[in-house]
N, C-alpha and C positions, 0 to 999 in steps of 0.2 A: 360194779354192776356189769350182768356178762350180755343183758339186751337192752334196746329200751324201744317203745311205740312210738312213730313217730305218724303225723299226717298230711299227707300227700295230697297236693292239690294240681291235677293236670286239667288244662283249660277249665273245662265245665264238669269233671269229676273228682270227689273227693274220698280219699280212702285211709285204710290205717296201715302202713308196715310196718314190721320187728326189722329193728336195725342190729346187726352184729358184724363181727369180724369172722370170718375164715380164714385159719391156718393154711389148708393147702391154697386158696386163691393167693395171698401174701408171700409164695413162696416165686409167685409170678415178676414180684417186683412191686408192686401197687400192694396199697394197703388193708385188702381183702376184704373191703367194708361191703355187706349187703342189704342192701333195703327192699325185701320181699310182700308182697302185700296178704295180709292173715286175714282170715276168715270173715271173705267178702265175695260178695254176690254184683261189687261195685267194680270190681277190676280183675282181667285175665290175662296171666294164669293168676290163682291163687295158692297157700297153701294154708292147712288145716294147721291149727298152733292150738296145744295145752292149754296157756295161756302165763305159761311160768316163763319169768324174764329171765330168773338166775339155773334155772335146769331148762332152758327150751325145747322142744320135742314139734318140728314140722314135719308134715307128709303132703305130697311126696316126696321123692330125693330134689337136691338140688343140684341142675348139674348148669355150669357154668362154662361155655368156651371160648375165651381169647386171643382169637387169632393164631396164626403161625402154630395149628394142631395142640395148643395148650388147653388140657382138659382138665376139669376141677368135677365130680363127681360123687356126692355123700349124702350119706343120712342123716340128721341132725336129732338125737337122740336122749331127751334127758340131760342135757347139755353137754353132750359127746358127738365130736363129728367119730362117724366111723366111712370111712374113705375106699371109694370103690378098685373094682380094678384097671379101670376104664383111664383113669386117674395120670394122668403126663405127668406128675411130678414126683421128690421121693415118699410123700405122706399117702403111697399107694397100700391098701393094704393096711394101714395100724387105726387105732382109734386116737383122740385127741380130744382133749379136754377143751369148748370152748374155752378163749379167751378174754379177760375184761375188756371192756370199752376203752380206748384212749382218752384223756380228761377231754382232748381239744373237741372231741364228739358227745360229749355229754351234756343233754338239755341244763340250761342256766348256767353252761360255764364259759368262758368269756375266752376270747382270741380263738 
């Protein structure tokens, strides 16, 4: 599985995020995991999703920065990151095929 929904409960809001992993974020050190919140009028920012878990297609980019000028910047494409130029690390510039989910992130599985 390369996404999955998940729902997000902040104080008194509740919403839905697509959960996945980013390549170039993971190349930060940390395990690139993003839980972006999809097509809601309940939390900001949002972003706009297809609705495909195994080809996902959001808009707009996503762009992610972590400190000490590390930038993560892409489009998430039919289940292709394609990676800007903006991009601090070396997955500047190429496309990448999202990646599966890690088991230990997978609704109903255990540890």
């Amino acid at each position: 599985m390369k996404s999955q929904l998940i729902t997000v409960q902040e104080l008194d809001n509740t919403y839905t995020a697509l959960q996945f992993i980013c390549p170039g974020c993971a190349t930060f050190g940390g395990t690139g995991l993003h839980m972006l919140p999809v097509n809601t009028m309940d939390h900001s920012p949002s972003w706009d999703w297809n609705g495909d878990l195994e080809k996902p297609t959001l808009s707009p980019s996503i762009l992610t920065s972590i400190g000490e000028g590390r930038v993560c910047h892409s489009f998430l494409k039919d289940g292709v990151f394609v990676y800007l130029s903006d991009c601090s690390h070396d997955l500047t510039g190429t496309t990448v095929e999202i990646p599966d989910l890690p088991d230990w992130l997978l609704k109903g599985s255990e540890g």
